[in-house]
LUMMAR-727309 format. One record per residue (C-alpha): residue number from 1; x, y, z. Coordinates in steps of 0.5 Angstrom, whole numbers, plus 500, padded with zeros to 3 digits. Each point is the difference from the previous one (the first is absolute). Example, Ala and Ser with C-alpha at 12.3 -4.5 7.8 and 13.67 -1.06 7.14 Angstrom:
(node 1,(525,491,516))
(node 2,(502,507,498))
END
This chain:
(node 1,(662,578,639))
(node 2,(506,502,497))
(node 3,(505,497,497))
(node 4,(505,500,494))
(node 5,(498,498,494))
(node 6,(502,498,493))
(node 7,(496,500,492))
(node 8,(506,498,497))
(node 9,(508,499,501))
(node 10,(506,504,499))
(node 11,(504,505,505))
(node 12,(497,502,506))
(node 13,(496,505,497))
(node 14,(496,495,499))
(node 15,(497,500,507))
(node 16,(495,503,502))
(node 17,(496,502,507))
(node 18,(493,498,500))
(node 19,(494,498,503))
(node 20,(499,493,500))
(node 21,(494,495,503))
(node 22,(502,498,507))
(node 23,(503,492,500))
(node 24,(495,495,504))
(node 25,(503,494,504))
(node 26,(498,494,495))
(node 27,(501,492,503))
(node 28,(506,500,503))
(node 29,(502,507,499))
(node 30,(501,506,505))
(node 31,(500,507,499))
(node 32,(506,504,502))
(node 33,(500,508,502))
(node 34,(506,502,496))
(node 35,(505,503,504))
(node 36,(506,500,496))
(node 37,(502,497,493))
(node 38,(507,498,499))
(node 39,(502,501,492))
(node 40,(503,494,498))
(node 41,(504,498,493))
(node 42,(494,495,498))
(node 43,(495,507,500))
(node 44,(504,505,496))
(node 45,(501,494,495))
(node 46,(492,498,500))
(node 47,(499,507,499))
(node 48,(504,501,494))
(node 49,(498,493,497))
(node 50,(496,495,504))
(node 51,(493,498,499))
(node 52,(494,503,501))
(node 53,(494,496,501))
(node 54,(495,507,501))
(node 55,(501,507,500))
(node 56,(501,504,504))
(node 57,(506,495,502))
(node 58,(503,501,507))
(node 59,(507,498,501))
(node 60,(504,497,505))
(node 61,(503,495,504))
(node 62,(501,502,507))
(node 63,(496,504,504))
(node 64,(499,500,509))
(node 65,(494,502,504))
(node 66,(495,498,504))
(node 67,(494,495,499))
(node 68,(493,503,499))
(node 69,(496,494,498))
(node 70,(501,493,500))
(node 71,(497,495,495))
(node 72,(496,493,501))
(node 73,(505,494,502))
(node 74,(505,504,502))
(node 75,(503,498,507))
(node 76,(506,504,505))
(node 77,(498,507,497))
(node 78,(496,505,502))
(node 79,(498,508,499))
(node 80,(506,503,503))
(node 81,(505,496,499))
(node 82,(506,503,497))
(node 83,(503,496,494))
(node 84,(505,501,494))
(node 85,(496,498,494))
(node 86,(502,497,493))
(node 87,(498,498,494))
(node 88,(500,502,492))
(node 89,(497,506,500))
(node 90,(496,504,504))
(node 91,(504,504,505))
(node 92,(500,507,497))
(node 93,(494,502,503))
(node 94,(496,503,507))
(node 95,(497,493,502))
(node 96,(502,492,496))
(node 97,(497,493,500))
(node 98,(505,495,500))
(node 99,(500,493,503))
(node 100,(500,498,506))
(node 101,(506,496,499))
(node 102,(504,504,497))
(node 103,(501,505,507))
(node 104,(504,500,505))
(node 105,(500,503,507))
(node 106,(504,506,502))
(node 107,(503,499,507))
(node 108,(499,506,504))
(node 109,(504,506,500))
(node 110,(502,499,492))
(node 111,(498,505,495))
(node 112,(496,499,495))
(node 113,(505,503,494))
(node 114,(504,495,504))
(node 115,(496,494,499))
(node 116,(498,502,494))
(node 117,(506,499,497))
(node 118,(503,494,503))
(node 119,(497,494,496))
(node 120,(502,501,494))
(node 121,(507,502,500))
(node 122,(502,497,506))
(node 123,(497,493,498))
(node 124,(503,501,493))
(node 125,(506,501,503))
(node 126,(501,494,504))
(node 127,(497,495,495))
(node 128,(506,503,495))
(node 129,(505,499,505))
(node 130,(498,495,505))
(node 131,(495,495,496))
(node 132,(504,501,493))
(node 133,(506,503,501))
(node 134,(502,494,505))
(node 135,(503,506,505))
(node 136,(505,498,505))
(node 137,(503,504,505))
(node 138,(507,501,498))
(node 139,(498,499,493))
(node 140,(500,508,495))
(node 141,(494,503,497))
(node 142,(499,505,495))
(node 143,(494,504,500))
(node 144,(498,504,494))
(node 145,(496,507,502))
(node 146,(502,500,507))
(node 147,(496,506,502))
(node 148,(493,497,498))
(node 149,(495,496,503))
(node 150,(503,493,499))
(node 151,(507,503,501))
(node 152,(500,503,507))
(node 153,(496,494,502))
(node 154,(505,495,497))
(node 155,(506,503,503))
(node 156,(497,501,506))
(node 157,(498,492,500))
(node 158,(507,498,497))
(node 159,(503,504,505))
(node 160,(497,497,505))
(node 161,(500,492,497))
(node 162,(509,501,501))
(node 163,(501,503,493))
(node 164,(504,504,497))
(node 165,(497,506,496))
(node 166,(501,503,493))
(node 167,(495,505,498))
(node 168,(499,504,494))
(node 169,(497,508,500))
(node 170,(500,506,496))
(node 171,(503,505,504))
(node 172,(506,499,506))
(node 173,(495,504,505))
(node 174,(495,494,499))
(node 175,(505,494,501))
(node 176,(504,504,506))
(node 177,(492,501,504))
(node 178,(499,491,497))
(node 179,(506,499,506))
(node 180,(496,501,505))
(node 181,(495,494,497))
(node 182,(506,496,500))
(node 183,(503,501,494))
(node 184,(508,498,499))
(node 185,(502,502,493))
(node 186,(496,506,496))
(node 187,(500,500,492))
(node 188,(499,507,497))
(node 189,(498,497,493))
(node 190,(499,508,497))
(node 191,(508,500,501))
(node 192,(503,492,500))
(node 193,(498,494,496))
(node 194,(497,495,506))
(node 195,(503,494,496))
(node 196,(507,503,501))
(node 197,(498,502,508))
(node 198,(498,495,501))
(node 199,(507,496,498))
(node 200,(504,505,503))
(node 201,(496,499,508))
(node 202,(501,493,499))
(node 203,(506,499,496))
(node 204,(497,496,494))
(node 205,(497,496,505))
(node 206,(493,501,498))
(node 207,(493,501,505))
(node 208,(496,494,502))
(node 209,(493,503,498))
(node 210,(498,506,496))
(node 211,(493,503,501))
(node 212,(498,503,494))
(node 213,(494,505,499))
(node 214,(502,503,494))
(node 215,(501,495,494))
(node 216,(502,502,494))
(node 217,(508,501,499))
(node 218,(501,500,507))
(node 219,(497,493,501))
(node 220,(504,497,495))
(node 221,(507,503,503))
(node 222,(498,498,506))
(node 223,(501,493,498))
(node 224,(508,502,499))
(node 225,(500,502,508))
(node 226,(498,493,503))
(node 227,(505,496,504))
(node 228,(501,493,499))
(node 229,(492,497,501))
(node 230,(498,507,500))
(node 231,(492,501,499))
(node 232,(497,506,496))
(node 233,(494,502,503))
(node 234,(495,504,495))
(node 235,(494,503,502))
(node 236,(498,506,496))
(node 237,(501,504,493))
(node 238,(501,506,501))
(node 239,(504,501,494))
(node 240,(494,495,496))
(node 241,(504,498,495))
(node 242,(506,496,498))
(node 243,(500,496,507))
(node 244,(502,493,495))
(node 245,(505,495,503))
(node 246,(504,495,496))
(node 247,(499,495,504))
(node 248,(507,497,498))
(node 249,(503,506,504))
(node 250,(498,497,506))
(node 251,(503,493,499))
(node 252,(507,501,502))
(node 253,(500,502,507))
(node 254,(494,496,502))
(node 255,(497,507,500))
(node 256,(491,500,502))
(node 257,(495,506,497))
(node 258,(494,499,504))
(node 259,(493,504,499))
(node 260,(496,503,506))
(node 261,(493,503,500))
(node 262,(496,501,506))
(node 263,(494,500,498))
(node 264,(501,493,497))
(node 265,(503,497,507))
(node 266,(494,502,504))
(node 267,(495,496,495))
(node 268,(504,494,500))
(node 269,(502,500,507))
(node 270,(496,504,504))
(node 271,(501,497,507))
(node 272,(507,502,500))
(node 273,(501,506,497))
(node 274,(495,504,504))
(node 275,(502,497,506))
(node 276,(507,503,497))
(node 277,(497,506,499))
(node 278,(497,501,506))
(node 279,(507,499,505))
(node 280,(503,505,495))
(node 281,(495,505,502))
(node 282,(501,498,507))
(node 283,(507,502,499))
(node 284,(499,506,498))
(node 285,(496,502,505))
(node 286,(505,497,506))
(node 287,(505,503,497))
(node 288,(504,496,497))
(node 289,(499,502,492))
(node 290,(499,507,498))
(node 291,(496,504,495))
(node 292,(502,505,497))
(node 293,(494,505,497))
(node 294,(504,506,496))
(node 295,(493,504,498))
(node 296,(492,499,501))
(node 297,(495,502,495))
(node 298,(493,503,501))
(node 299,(495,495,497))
(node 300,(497,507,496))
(node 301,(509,499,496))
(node 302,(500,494,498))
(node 303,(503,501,494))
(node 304,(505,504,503))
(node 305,(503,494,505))
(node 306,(500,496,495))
(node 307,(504,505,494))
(node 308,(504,501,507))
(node 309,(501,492,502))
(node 310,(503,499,492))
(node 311,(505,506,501))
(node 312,(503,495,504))
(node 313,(503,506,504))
(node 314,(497,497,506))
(node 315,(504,497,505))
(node 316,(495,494,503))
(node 317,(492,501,500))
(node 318,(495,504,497))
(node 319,(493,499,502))
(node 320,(493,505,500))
(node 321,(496,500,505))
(node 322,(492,502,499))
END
């Protein structure tokens, strides 16, 4: 088969389109026939500096299709259903092994770009704002990087929970196109310090939550917007470095800074975030929840989708499709 693939990290250049042995279904597993791959932040950082157990590496969090075969001990799925696959690598390829248990159905009349790109920014979002942050309707919330994956995910469910939303972006095109997802108050951070917006918007109130995917300076400002119990929410580090917090300077509003990582919430608490998942995906397929592709890959240009996913001019997903 063919796939995507990496001798060694570094840039996008780095990928490779190759031959590959095809996967088999080990105990537990199936195998999907890819339709579409959803290039998530995780994979541009396992590209550029992850660890990898063989060469050629495949990397890849996301990808969506059909199953082809099934491993011993597996139960509720067979060849030809379609499913949205996760794991920690793997889903830059024309066929991927995965577990069985790390699979979800996709209803009827979703696309496979679509469902590929629901479990990780929308189940990030929703842990960042409701299971972290404490979001409640009537509450405010800041989310930083408004035009990806999380943020679209997190404004809309924040809309909908009865929130206020506060949202930064790079360009006034972005955040004028972020209102139709339900975002109250845009932040142009190219023109205006979102410390000082963010005062202006809520006369020095503050927001309840900040979601914040950036680190660096802008995670340690973002303790400077919080109302009073406010939470700071940090789930990545796109600036990765200089995201150190002096923890007295969460001391005199009673302010919280909590982590949120996907990944870990799956291995620990698997029953409930893959039912949580899953009625995410159900959203989206009824409707109620919005992906937003910008661009699709051919598989043979990897390399090209994923220097394009690191320009952040994208406004929403970027995906391939082999």
């Amino acid at each position: 088969m063919k796939a995507a693939v990496i001798y060694e990290n570094g840039g996008p250049g780095v990928l490779r389109y190759e031959d590959v042995p095809d996967p088999e279904a080990a105990d537990g597993a199936v195998v999907v026939d890819t339709e579409a791959i959803s290039i998530e932040g995780g994979d541009l950082l396992a590209r550029a500096q992850g660890d990898q157990a063989a060469t050629p590496h495949v990397v890849g969090y996301l990808n969506a299709g059909t199953i082809s075969a099934v491993g011993a001990g597996v139960e509720g799925l067979a060849v030809g259903d379609r499913v949205v696959a996760l794991n920690m690598d793997g889903s830059h390829a024309a066929k991927r092994a995965v577990p069985a248990a790390l699979t979800w159905a996709i209803p009827d009349g979703l696309d496979a770009a679509r469902a590929a790109c629901v479990p990780v920014a929308f189940g990030t979002a929703q842990e960042c704002l409701f299971t972290a942050g404490g979001l409640e309707a009537g509450q405010t919330v800041l989310v930083h990087a408004g035009a990806g994956g999380v943020g679209m995910a997190a404004i809309q469910l924040a809309k909908q929970a009865g929130a206020t939303v506060l949202a930064t972006a790079s360009s006034d095109e972005k955040l004028d196109r972020l209102k139709a997802y339900g975002l109250d108050h845009g932040i142009n951070y190219a023109n205006e310090s979102f410390v000082d917006a963010v005062k202006r918007i809520t006369e020095s109130r503050g927001v309840d939550v900040v979601i914040d995917s950036i680190g660096g300076r802008n995670l340690v400002d973002g303790i400077d917007v919080l109302a009073y119990r406010g939470t700071l929410v940090s789930v990545g580090l796109a600036a990765r470095a200089g995201s150190e917090i002096e923890a007295r300077s969460l001391w005199n509003n009673n302010n919280a800074l909590r982590g949120v990582f996907l990944g870990g919430a799956l291995l620990s608490e698997y029953g409930r975030i893959h039912a949580m998942i899953g009625d995410l995906i159900e959203r989206v397929a009824g409707g109620e929840l919005t992906v937003e592709i910008d661009s699709s890959f051919p598989l043979a240009e990897a390399a090209a989708a994923h220097e394009y996913a690191e320009s952040r001019k994208a406004f929403g997903r970027v995906v391939i499709e082999p």
